[in-house]
C-alpha positions in Angstrom: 1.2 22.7 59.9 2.5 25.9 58.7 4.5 26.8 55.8 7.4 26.5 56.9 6.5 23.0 58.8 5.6 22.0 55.2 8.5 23.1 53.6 10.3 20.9 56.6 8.6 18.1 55.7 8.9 17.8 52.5 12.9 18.5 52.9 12.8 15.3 55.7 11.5 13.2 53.2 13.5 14.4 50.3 16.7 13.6 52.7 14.8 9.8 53.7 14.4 9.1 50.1 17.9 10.1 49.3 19.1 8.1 52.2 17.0 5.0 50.8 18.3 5.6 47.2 21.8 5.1 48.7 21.3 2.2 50.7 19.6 0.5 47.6 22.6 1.2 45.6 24.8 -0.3 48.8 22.7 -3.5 48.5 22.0 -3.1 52.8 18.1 -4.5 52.9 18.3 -3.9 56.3 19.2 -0.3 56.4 16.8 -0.2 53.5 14.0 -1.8 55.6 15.0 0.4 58.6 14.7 4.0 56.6 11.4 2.5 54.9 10.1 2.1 59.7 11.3 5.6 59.5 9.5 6.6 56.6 6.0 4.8 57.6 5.8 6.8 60.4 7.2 10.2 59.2 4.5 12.3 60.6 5.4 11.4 64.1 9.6 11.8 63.5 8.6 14.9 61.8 6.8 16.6 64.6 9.1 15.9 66.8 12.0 17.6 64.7 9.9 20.8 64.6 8.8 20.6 67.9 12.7 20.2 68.9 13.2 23.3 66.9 10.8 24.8 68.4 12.3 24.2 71.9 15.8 25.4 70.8 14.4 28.6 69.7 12.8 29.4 73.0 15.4 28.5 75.0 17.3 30.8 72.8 15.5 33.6 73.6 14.9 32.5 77.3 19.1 32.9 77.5 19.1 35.9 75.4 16.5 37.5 77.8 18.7 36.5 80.6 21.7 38.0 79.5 19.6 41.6 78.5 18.9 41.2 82.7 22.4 41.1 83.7 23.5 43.9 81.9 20.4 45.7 83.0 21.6 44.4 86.6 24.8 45.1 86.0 24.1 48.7 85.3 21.8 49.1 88.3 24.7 48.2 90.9 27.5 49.8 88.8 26.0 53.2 87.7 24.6 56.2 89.8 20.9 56.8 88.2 18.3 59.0 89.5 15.3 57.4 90.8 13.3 58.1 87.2 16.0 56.2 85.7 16.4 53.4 88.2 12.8 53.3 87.6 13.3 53.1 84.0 15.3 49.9 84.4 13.4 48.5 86.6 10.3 48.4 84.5 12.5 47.0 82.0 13.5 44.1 84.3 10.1 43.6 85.0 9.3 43.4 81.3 12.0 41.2 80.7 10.9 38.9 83.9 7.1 38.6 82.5 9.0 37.5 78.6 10.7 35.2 81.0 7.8 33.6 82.6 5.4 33.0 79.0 8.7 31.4 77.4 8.9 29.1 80.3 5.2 28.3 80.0 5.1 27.3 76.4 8.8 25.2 77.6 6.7 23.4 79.6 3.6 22.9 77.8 5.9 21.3 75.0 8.0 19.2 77.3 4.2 17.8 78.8 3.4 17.1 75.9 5.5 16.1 73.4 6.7 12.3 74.2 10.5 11.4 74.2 12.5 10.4 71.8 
């Protein structure tokens, strides 16, 4: 765990507890007992909330990358460059396409292995 995956844990269990102090002042055992599941098995709830983070940051990027491309596209089809600058963008599509791939592989090494919720 890094860091910041500490200070994520510590901030899930903070939020259990809270949510346990309340249903103990409700008087609902069975939310109490269902929070106190959650809490037994925190390590597993709380990988899975990072790893979801994780997966929404790459996917950010994956779109943001894809975006960067269209302009890049865009300016190819709309724009008169010479062929040094056509060559220019062109490298930078091919940068962009290789970010594109590696993001995709570590999508799919986390949806293998990461189970369901």
């Amino acid at each position: 765990m890094t860091f910041s995956d500490k200070q994520y844990a510590a901030k899930w269990v903070d939020d259990y507890l809270d949510l346990y102090n309340t249903a103990v002042q409700l008087g609902d055992v069975a939310w109490q007992e269902d929070i106190l599941r959650t809490l037994q098995a925190k390590d597993q709830h709380i990988q899975l909330e990072i790893i979801s983070g994780i997966k929404v940051d790459l996917w950010l990027k994956f779109d943001s990358i894809n975006r960067k491309m269209v302009t890049l596209y865009e300016q190819l089809r709309n724009n008169a460059f010479s062929e040094q600058e056509k060559r220019s963008v062109l490298e930078q599509v091919w940068e962009f396409k290789l970010q594109r791939i590696l993001i995709a592989s570590k999508l799919k090494e986390y949806h293998l292995s990461s189970p369901s919720k």
